[in-house]
C-alpha positions in Angstrom: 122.3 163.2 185.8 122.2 166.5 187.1 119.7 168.0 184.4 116.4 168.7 185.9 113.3 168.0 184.3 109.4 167.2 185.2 106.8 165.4 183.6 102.9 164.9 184.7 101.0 166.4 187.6 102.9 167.1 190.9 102.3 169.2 193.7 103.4 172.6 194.3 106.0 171.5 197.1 107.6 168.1 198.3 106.4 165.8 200.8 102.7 167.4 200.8 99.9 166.2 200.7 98.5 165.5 196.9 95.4 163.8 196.2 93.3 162.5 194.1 90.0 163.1 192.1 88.3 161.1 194.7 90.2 162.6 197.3 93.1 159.7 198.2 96.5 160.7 198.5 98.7 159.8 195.7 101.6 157.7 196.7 104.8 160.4 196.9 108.6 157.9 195.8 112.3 159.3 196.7 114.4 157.5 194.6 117.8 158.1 194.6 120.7 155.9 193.8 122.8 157.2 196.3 120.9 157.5 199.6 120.1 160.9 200.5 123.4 162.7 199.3 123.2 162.9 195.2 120.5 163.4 192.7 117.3 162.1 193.1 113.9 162.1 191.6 110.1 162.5 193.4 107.2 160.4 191.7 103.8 160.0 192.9 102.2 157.0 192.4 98.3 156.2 191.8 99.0 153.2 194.4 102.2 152.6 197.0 104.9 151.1 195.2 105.5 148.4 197.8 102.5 146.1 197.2 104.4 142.6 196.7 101.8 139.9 196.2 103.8 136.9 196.5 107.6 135.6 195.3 109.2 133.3 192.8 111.7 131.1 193.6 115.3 132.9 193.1 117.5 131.9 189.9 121.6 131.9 189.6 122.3 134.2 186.6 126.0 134.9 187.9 128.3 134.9 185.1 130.2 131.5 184.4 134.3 132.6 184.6 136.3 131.2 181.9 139.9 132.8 183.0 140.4 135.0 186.0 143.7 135.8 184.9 145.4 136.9 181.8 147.9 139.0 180.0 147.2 138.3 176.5 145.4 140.4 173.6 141.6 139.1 173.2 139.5 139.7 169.7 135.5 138.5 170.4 133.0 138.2 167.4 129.9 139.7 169.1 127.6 139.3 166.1 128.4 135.0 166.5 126.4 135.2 169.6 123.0 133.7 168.7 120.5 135.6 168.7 117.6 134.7 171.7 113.3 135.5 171.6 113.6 136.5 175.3 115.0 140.2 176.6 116.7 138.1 179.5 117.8 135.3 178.4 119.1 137.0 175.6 121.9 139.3 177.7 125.3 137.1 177.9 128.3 138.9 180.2 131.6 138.0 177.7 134.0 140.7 180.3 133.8 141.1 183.9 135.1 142.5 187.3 133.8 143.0 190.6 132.5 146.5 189.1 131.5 146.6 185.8 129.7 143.5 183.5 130.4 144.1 179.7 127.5 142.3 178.2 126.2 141.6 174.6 122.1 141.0 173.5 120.6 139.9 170.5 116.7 139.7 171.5 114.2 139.2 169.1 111.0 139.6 171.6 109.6 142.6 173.4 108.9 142.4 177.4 105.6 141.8 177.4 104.5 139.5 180.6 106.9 140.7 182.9 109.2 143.9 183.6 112.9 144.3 184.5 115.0 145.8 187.6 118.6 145.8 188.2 118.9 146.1 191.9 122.9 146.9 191.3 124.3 148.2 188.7 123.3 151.3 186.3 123.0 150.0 182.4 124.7 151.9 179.8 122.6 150.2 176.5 124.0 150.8 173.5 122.2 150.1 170.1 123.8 148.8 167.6 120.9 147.1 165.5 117.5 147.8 165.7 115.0 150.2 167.4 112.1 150.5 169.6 111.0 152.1 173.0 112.2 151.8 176.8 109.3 151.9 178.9 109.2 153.3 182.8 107.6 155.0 185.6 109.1 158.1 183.9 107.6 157.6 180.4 108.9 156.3 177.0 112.3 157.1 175.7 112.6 156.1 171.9 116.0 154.5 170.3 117.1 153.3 167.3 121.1 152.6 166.5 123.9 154.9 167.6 121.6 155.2 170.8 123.0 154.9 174.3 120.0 154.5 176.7 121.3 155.0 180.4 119.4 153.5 183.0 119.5 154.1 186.7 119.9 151.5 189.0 116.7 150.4 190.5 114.6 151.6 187.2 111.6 149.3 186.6 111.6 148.8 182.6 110.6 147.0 179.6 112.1 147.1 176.0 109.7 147.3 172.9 111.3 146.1 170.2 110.1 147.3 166.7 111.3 144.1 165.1 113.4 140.7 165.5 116.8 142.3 164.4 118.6 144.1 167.4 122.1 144.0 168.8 123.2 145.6 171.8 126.2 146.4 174.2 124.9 147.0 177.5 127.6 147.6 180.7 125.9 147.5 183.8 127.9 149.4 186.6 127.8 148.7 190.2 129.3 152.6 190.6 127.2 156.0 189.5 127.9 156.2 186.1 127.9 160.0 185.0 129.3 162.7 182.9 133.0 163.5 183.1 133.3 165.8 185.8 135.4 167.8 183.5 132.9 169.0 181.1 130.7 170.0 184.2 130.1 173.2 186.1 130.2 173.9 189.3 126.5 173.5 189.4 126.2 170.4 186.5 125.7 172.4 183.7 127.5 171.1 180.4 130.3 173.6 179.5 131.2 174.7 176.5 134.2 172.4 175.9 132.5 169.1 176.6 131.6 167.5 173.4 127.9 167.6 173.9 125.0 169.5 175.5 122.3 169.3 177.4 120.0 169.6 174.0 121.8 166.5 173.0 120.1 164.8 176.1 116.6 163.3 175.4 114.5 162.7 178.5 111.4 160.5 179.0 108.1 161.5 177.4 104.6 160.5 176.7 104.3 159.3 180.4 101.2 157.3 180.6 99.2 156.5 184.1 98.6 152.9 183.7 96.1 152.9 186.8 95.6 149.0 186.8 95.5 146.3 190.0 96.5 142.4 189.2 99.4 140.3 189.3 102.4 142.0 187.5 105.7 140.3 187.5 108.9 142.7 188.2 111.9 140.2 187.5 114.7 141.7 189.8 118.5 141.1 189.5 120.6 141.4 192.8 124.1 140.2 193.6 123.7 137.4 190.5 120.6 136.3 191.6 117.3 136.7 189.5 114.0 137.5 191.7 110.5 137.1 190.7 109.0 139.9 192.4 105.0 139.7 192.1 103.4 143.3 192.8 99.5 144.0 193.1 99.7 146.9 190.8 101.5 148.2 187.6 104.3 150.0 188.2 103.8 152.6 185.7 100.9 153.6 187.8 103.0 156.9 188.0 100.9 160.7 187.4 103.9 162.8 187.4 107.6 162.9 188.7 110.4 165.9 188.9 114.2 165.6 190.0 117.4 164.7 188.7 118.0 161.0 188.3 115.7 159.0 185.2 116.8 157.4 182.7 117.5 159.3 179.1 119.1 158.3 175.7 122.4 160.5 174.3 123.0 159.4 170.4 126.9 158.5 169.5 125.6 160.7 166.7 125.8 163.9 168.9 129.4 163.4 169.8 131.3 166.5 168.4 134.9 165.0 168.3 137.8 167.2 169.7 140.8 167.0 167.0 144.5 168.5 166.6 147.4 169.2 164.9 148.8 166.2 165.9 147.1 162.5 167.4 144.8 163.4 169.9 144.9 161.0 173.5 141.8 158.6 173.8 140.4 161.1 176.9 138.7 163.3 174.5 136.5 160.6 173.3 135.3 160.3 177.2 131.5 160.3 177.2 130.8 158.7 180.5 132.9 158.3 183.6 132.3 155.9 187.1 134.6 155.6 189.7 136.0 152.5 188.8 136.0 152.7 184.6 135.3 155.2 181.6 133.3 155.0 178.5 134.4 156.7 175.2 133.0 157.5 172.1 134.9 157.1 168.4 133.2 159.0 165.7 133.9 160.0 162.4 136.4 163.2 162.5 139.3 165.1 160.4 142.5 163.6 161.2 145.4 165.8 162.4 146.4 169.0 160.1 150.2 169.2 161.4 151.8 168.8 158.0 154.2 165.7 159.5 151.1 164.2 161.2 150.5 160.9 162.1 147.0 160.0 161.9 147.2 156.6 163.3 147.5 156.1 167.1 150.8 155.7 168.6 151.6 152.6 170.4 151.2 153.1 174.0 151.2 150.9 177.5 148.0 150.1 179.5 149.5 149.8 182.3 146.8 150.9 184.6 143.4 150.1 182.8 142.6 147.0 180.4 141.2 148.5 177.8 137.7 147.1 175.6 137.0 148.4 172.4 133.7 147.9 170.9 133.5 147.9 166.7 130.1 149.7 165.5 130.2 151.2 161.7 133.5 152.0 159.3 136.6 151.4 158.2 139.3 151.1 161.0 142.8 152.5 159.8 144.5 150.9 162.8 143.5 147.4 162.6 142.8 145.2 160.2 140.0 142.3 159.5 137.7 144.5 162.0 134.2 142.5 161.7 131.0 144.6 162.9 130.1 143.7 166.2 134.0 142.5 167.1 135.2 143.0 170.4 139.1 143.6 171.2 140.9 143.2 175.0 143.6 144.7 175.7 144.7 144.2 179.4 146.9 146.1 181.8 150.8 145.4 181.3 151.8 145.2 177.8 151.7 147.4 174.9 149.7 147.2 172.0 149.4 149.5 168.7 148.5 150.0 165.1 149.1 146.6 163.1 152.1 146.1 160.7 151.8 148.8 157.7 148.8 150.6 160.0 151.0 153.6 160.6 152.8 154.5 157.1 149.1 153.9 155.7 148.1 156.1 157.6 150.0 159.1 156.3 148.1 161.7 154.2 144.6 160.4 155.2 142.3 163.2 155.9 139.3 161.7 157.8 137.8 158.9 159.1 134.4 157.0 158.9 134.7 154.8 162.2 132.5 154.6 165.1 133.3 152.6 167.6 132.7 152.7 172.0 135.7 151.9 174.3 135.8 151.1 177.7 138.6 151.2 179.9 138.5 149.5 183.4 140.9 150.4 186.2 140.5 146.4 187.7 141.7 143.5 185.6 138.8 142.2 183.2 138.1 138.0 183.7 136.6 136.2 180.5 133.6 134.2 180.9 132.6 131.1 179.3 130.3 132.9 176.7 133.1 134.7 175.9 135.3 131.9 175.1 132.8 130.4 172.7 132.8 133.5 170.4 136.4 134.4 170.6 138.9 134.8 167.8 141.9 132.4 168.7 144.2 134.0 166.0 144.1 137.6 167.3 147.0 137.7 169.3 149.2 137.1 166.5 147.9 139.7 164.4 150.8 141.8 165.0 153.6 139.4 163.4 152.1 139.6 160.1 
């Protein structure tokens, strides 16, 4: 995130002295995700955010792997996974590799005794269903469906839900996940051909100081394992903050697609980009204007990616019995395409309504047990209709 932005009270230069009413020194925090050598944020704290209290005993919350291997198209019905009251417990992993975990939520409860830290990975959330706040150090970022809400690693949070109803596909990536380097500057301003701007970007706001001492509970997630992390005071103890790296919501809605005379590829969808997978939008857009277009995609190999698409809103001219919610596989190393009668359908069709996210992974994809339990059996005959 390389748009800067402040928020609060902070001192006239870093790593100064900056005190208090009473005279203390507020608590200056570096957080980074990458060391030293990429963007970064300064907070200052009312109290040091190091006071740990006492532990809880550390729970397993590794993904169970149905298949490590496969070469066989996948359908999942994400809106058969039951819905759960708490924000954790809630999160099932369906896909995973050693860097990315595609997960699906359902939660019906706001975090209200205990906060949330992913040691590892960034979290892309997106919102399907429902609305509500993310709370932080930083502030309050609002969301509601079509949101993606992008959380740094590290990021102490809670989710306020406004009501029981919310679904949500969150990928948590053990890489930097950032814009496409493409639509950047030199100096990580949005250029005019990317898709969408920095206006498009909404930062924290309403930061509150929440200047209280006690026994608050930071549940922290690291290499699988769950940690209760007991701290003396409440982490959003913060009085202002400036830099680089926070967490901010970008709306699907935003997305200005990039179309053409004739099929466009899937990279001008790209909204996000890591070093080991890439994240693309599908909104709805005017199909091609070459009088002998094709509006449906052509078929075409994955031969280095498996590719995950994510159904969200619409009707999808490509594939038929789409369900809200569904999610398709389709791995490295054989080719898939429109289904039967997809293509001559197609022909003459000015628009389309869809919306959908895709993620392609460069590493194989494993199911997990979850996965299994919500899959669609019959999907990988769908093309011999």
């Amino acid at each position: 995130m390389s748009h800067y932005y402040t928020l609060g009270s902070i001192p006239h230069k870093r790593h100064v002295q900056f005190r208090k009413p009473n005279g203390e020194l507020y608590s200056e925090q570096l957080f980074s995700t990458e060391g030293f050598s990429n963007d970064y944020s300064l907070l200052y704290h009312t109290y040091p955010p190091t006071i740990i209290i006492k532990t809880d005993a550390p729970i397993d919350v590794s993904p169970e792997i149905a298949e490590e291997k496969m070469l066989k198209h996948r359908s999942l019905e994400g809106f058969n996974l039951k819905p759960e009251s708490d924000y954790l417990q809630s999160r099932k992993a369906v896909l995973v590799n050693s860097d990315c975990h595609i997960v699906l939520a359902a939660p019906q409860k706001s975090m209200t005794d205990y906060f949330y830290k992913n040691a590892d990975a960034d979290e892309m959330i997106f919102v399907h269903e429902g609305s509500g706040t993310l709370k932080s150090p930083y502030g309050a970022l609002d969301f509601s469906p079509g949101d993606y809400v992008v959380v740094p690693r590290g990021t102490i949070y809670q989710m306020e839900f406004k009501d029981d109803k919310n679904r949500l596909f969150i990928v948590e990536s053990f890489s930097p996940l950032r814009f496409p380097k493409r639509y950047l500057s030199n100096y990580g301003q949005l250029m005019e051909h990317a898709p969408f701007c920095e206006r498009d970007i909404r930062p924290p706001h309403r930061l509150e100081t929440i200047d209280q001492k006690g026994d608050f509970l930071i549940k922290t997630k690291k290499k699988g394992i769950l940690y209760g992390l007991h701290y003396g005071t409440h982490p959003f103890d913060v009085v202002g903050w400036d830099g680089c790296c926070y967490p901010y919501v970008f709306s699907i809605h935003d997305f200005e697609p990039i179309t053409g005379r004739v099929h466009q590829p899937p990279p001008v969808h790209q909204t996000f980009e890591t070093n080991s997978f890439v994240v693309c939008s599908f909104v709805p857009r005017l199909y091609d204007y070459h009088p002998d277009a094709i509006p449906a995609p052509y078929n075409h190999s994955n031969i280095d990616s498996d590719e995950v698409l994510y159904y969200v809103e619409g009707e999808f001219m490509s594939r038929k019995h789409v369900t809200r919610g569904m999610i398709t596989l389709h791995p490295a190393g054989i080719p898939h395409g429109p289904h039967p009668g997809a293509v001559e359908k197609s022909i003459g069709a000015k628009e389309t309504k869809e919306l959908a996210v895709m993620v392609d992974t460069f590493r194989p994809l494993q199911l997990t047990k979850v996965a299994i339990e919500i899959e669609n059996d019959d999907y990988v005959m769908s093309w011999a209709e």
